[in-house]
C-alpha positions in Angstrom: 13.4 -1.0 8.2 14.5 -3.5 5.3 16.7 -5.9 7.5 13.4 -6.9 9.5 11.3 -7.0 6.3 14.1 -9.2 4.5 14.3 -11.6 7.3 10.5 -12.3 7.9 10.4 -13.3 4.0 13.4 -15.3 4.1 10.7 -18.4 3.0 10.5 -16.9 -0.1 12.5 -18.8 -3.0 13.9 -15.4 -4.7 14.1 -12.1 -2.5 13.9 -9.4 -4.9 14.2 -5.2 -3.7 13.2 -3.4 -6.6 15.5 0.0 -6.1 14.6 3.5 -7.7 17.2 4.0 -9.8 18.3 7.5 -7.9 18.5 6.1 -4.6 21.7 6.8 -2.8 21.7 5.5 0.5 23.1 2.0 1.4 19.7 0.1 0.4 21.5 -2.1 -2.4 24.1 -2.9 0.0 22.0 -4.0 3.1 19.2 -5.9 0.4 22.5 -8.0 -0.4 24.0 -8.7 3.1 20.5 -9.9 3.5 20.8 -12.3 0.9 18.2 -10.5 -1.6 18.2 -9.9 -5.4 18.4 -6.2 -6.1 17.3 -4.7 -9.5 17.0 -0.8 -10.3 14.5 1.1 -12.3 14.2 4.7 -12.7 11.2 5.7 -10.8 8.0 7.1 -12.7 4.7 6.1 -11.0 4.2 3.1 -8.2 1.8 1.0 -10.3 4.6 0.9 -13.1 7.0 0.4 -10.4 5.1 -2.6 -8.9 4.9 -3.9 -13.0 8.6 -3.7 -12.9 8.8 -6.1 -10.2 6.1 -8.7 -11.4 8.7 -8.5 -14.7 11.8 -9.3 -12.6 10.6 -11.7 -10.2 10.9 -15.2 -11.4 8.4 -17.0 -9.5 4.9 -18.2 -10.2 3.6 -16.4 -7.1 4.4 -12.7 -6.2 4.4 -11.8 -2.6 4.7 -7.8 -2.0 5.9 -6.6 1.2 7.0 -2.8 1.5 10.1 -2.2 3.7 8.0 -1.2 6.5 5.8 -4.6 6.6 6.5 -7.6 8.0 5.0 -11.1 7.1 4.3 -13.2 10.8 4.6 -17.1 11.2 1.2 -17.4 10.8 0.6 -15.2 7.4 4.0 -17.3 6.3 2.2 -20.9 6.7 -0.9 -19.3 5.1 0.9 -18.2 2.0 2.9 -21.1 1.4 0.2 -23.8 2.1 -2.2 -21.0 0.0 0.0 -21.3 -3.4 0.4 -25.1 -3.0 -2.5 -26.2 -3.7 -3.2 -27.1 -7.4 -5.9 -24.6 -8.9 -6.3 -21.2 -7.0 -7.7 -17.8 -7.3 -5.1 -15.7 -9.5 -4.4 -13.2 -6.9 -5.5 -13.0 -2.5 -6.2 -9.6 -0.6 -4.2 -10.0 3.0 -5.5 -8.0 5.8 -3.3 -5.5 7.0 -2.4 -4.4 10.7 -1.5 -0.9 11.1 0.9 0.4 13.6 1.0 4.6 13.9 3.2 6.4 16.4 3.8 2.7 18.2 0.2 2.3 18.5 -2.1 -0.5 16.6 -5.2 1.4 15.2 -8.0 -0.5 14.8 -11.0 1.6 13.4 -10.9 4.4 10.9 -10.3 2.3 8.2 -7.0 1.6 9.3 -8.0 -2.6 9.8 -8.3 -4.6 7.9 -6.9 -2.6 5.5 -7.0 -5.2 2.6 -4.0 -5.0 0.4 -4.3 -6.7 -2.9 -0.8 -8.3 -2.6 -0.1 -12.2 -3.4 -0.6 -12.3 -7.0 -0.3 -15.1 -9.3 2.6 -13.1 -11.7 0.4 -14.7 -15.3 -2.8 -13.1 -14.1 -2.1 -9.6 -12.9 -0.8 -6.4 -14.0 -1.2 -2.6 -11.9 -4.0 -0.5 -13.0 -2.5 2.5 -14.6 -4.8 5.0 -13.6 -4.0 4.8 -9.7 -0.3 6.3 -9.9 -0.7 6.1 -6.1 -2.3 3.3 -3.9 -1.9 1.5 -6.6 -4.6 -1.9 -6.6 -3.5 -4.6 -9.0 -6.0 -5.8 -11.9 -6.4 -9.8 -11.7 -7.1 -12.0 -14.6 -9.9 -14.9 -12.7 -11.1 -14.9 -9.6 -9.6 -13.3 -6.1 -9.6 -14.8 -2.7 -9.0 -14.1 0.9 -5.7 -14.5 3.4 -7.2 -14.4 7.2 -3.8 -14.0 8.6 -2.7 -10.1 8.8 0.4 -8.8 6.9 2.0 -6.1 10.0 2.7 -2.5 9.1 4.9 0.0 10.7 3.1 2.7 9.3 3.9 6.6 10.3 6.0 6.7 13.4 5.5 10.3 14.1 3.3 13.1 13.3 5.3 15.1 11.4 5.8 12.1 8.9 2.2 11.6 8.4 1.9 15.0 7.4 5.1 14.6 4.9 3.5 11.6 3.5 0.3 13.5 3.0 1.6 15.9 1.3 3.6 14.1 -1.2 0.6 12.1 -1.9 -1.4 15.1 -2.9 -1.0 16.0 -6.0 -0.4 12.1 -7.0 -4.2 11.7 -5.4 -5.2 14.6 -7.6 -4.1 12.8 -11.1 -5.9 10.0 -9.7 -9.2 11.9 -9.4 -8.7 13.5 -12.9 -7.6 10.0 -14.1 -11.1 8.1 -12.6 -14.0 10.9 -12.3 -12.6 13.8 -14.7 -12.3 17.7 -13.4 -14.4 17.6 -9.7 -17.1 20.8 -9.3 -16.0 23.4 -6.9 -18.4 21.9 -4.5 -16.7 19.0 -4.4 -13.7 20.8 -2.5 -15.8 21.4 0.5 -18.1 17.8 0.0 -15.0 15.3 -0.8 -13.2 16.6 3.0 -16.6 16.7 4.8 -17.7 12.7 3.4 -14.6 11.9 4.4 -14.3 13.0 7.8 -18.3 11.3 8.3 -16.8 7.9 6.9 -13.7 8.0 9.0 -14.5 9.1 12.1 -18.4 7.9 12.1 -19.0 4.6 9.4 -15.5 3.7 10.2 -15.3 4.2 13.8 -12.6 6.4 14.2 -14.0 8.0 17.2 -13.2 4.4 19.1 -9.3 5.6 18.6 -10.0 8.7 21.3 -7.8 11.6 20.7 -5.3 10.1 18.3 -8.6 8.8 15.7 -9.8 12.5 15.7 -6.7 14.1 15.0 -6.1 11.7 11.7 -9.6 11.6 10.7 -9.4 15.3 10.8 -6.1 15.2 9.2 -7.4 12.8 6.3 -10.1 15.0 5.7 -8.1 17.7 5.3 -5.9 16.1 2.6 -9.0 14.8 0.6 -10.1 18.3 0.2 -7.0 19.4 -1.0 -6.3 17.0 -3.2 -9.8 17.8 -4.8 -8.4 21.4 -4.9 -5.3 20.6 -6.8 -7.6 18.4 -9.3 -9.5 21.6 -10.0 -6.3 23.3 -11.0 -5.0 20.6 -12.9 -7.4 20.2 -14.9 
């Protein structure tokens, strides 16, 4: 995925691929052939991570795309005409297209997806306390891209369930971290709101078979993760 995502950012001044430090497939050597910067830290949680790379990057303005995004023309123009101008917001949510199993999803929650991602490097810093889906805190005020940042997300089934369940217990610190130990009724409440704002609020029933299945699946996950909070704590 990271030739694609290097080449639709080649606008950028400095490409920088920030490499967990135990990574042992050839991502240093294709983030080079590609003309990027490549700087290793051991890994620990994703918001320190994405600290890490506001450290190294050497711009004013810090655009992050995962591997599996891709910035179009249009989100390109936006950006660059965006941090031009002479007193802006410290950092802009983008609106995000998913893709999953080839398919754009449009309801669920899956668009727009906001994603907290061109930040002015002076103003913001990762909140701590999300070790996963991490949002970044913004020192002023925060705008609005309307051009959408694309997203390969989970190609098959079986990789939305592996992603799930490494997220799990990182979702679980994350509830101890923000609401403290959850009540027991909370393991069959957390799944149950969550299926109602997916499928329902969020209009996951518009996706057909492929909404239900997630929604279901999401819910699912929730509930577990409220589980593993309970034992954690």
């Amino acid at each position: 995925m990271l030739p694609g995502c290097l080449e639709s950012v080649a606008f950028a001044d400095d490409r920088l691929v920030l490499v967990d430090a135990v990574t042992v497939d050839r991502t240093r050597e294709i983030a080079r052939l590609h003309g990027a910067r490549v700087e290793e830290r051991a890994f620990d949680t994703f918001a320190a991570q994405r600290d890490a790379a506001l450290a190294f990057a050497r711009g004013e303005w810090v655009l992050f795309v995962d591997a599996d995004e891709r910035v179009t023309p249009a989100l390109r123009h936006e950006v660059l005409a965006t941090v031009s101008q002479p007193r802006v917001s410290g950092g802009f949510w983008i609106p995000r297209e998913n893709y999953l199993m080839g398919r754009r999803i449009r309801y669920a929650g899956w668009y727009p997806d906001y994603q907290l991602r061109l930040l002015q490097k002076a103003a913001a810093h990762f909140d701590p306390r999300r070790p996963v889906h991490e949002v970044a805190l913004i020192d002023g005020p925060i705008g609005y891209l309307r051009e959408p940042l694309v997203h390969f997300n989970y190609r098959t089934l079986a990789e939305f369930v592996h992603k799930q369940e490494r997220y799990c217990r990182l979702e679980a610190e994350r509830w101890l971290a923000t609401y403290g130990p959850p009540r027991r009724r909370a393991i069959l409440g957390q799944p149950a709101r969550e299926l109602w704002r997916r499928y329902v609020t969020l209009q996951g029933y518009r996706e057909g078979p492929l909404g239900a299945l997630l929604c279901l699946l999401l819910a699912y996950y929730a509930g577990k993760a409220v589980f593993l909070a309970r034992r954690l704590a």
